[in-house]
C-alpha positions as CSV (number, residue, x, y, z in Angstrom):
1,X,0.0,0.0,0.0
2,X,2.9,2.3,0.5
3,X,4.0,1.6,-3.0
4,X,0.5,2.6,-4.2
5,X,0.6,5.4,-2.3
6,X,4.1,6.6,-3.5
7,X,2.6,5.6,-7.6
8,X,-0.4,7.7,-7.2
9,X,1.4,10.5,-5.7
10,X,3.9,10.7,-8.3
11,X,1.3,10.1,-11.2
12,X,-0.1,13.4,-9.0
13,X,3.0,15.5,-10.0
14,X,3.3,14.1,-13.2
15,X,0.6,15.4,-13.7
16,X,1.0,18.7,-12.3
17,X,4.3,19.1,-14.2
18,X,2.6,18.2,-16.9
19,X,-0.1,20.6,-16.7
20,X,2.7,23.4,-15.8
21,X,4.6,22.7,-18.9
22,X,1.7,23.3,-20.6
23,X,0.7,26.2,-19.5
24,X,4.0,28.0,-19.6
25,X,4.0,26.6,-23.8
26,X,0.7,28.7,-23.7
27,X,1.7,31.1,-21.9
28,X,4.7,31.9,-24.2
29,X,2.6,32.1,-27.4
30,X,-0.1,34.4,-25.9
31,X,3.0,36.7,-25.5
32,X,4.3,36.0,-29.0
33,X,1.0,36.7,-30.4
34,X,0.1,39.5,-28.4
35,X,4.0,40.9,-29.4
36,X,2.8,40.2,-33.0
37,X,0.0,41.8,-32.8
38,X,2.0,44.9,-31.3
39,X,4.2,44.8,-34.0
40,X,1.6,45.0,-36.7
41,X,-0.4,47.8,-35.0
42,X,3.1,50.2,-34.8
43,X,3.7,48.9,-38.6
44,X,0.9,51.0,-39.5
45,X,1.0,54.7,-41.1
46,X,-2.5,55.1,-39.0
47,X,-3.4,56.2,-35.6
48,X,-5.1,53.0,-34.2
49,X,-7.2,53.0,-30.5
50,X,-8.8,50.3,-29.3
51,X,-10.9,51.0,-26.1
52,X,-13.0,48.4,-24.4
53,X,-16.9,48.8,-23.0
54,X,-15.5,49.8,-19.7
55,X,-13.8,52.8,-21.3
56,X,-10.2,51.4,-20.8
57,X,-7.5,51.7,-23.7
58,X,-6.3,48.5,-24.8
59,X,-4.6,49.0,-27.2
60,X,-2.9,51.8,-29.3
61,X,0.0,52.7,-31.4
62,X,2.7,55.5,-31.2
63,X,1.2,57.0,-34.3
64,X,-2.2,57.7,-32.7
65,X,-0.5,59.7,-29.7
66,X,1.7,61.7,-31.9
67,X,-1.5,62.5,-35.0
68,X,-3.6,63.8,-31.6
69,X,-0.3,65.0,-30.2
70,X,-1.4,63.3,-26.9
71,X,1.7,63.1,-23.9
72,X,2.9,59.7,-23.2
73,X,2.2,60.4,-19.7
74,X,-1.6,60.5,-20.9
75,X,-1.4,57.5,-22.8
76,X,-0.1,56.0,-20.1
77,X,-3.4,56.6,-17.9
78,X,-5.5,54.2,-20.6
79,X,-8.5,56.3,-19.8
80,X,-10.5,57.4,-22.8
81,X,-12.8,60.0,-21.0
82,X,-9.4,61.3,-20.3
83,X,-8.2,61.1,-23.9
84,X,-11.3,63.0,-25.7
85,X,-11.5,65.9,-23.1
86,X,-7.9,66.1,-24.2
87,X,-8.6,66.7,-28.3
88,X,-11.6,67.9,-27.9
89,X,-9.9,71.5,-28.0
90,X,-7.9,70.6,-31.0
91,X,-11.0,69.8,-33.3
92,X,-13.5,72.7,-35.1
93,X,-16.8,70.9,-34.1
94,X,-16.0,68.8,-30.4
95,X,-19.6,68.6,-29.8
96,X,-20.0,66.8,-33.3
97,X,-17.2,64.5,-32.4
98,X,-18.2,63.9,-29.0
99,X,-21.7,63.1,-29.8
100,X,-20.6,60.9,-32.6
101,X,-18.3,58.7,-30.1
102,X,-20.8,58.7,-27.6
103,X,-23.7,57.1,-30.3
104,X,-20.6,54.6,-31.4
105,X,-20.1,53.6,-28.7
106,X,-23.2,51.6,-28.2
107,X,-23.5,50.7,-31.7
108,X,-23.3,47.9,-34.3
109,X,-22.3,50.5,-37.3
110,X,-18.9,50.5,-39.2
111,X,-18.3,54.3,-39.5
112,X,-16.7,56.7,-41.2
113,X,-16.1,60.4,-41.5
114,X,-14.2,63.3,-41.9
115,X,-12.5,65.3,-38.7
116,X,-11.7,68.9,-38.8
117,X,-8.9,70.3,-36.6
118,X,-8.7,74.2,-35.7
119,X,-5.1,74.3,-37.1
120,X,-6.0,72.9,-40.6
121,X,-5.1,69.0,-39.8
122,X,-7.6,66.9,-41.9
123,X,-8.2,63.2,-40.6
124,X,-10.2,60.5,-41.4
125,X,-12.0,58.5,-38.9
126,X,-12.8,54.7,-39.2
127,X,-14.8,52.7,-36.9
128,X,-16.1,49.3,-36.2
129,X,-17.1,47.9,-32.7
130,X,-15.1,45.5,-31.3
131,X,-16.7,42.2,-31.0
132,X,-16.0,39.2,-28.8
133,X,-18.4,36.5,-29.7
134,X,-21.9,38.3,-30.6
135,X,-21.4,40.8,-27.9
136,X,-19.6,44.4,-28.4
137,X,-16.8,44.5,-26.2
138,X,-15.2,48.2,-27.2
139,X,-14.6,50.1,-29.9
140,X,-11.6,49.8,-32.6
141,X,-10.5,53.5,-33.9
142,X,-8.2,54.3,-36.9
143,X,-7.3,57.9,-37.8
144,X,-5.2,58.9,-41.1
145,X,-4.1,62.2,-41.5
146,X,-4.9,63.4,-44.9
147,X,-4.0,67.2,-45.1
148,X,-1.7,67.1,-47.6
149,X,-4.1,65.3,-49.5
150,X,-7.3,68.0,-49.0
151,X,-4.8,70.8,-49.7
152,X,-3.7,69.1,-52.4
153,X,-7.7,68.5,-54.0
154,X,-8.1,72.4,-52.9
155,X,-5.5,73.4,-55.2
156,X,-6.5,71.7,-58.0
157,X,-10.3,72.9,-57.7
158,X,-8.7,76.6,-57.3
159,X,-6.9,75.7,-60.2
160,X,-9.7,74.5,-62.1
161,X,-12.3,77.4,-61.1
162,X,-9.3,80.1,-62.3
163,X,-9.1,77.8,-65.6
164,X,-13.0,78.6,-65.9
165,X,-13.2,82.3,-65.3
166,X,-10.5,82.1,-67.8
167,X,-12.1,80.1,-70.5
168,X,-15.4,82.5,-69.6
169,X,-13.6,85.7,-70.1
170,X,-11.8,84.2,-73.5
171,X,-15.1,82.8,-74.9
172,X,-17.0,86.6,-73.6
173,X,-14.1,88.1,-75.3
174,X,-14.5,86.1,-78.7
175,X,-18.5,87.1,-78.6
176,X,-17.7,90.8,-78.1
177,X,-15.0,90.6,-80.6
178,X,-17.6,88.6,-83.2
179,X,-19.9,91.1,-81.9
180,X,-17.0,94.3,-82.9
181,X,-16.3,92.8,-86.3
182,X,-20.0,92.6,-87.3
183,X,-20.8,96.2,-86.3
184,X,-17.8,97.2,-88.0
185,X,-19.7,95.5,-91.3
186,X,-22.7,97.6,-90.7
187,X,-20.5,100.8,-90.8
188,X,-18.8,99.9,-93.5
189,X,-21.6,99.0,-95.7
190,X,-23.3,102.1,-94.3
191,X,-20.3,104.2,-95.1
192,X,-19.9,102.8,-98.8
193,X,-23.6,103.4,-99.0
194,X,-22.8,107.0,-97.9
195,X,-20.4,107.4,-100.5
196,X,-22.3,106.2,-103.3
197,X,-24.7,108.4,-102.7
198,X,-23.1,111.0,-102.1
């Protein structure tokens, strides 16, 4: 019975070995996925987010902080309320924004839209809700800065309206001018008529 005793208890930390071995082999790819994952989010040229239901940051990348021009020390809280009363200040419209993330936030919808920052800055914002089986869990966020593309479309429609008041003034220029040449005609004919009789 001793022996027995001795077999079951070392079957016991077999076991529990076992099961430790395990769990340290999952344990190490849960941190090479999540470092995956990390990498791909900084890969990025957008400003990602990702907040959860409670309002806690999970997740974002050193572009987001830098686009919103957010301090590290910030970041480092992981509290959204904290976040938006933060930008709200930088954008034209806060209460639009606001109000938008507030209605996202308990929502299905995939969203997106155009943000408008008092210095000029032009981003787009994408949204999807986070979802963890059929339930939202949070909110994912991406942000790309696209001034240099709206000043770029500005130019060319400035460009193109001058091109038009151009083309307006030539072709109002070539009427008055058909308009010259056939008045000219009349005079003519009404001076040769002059002269014949006279």
């Amino acid at each position: 019975t001793t022996m027995d005793g001795k077999d079951t208890k070392l079957k016991k930390e077999e076991a529990l070995l076992k099961d430790i071995t395990e769990r340290k082999k999952n344990e190490k790819k849960l941190i090479e996925r999540e470092e995956e994952l990390k990498a791909t989010i900084e890969s990025t040229t957008d400003g990602i987010l990702v907040v959860n239901s409670q309002g806690e940051v999970i997740n974002n990348n050193r572009q987001f902080a830098e686009m919103w021009r957010i301090p590290q020390s910030l970041i480092s809280e992981k509290n959204d309320e904290k976040l938006l009363n933060y930008v709200l200040n930088q954008l034209v419209d806060p209460q639009a924004f606001l109000s938008k993330v507030q209605t996202l936030y308990k929502s299905f919808a995939i969203d997106f839209d155009t943000l408008f920052f008092k210095d000029g800055r032009v981003f787009e914002r994408y949204s999807k809700p986070l979802m963890i089986e059929d339930r939202i869990a949070g909110r994912v966020w991406s942000f790309r800065d696209i001034t240099e593309r709206k000043k770029a479309e500005e130019e060319i429609k400035k460009k193109v309206r001058e091109l038009e008041e151009f083309y307006e003034m030539a072709v109002n220029r070539e009427l008055r001018m058909k308009e010259m040449k056939k008045e000219i005609k009349k005079l003519e004919e009404k001076l040769s008529k002059y002269e014949k009789d006279n």
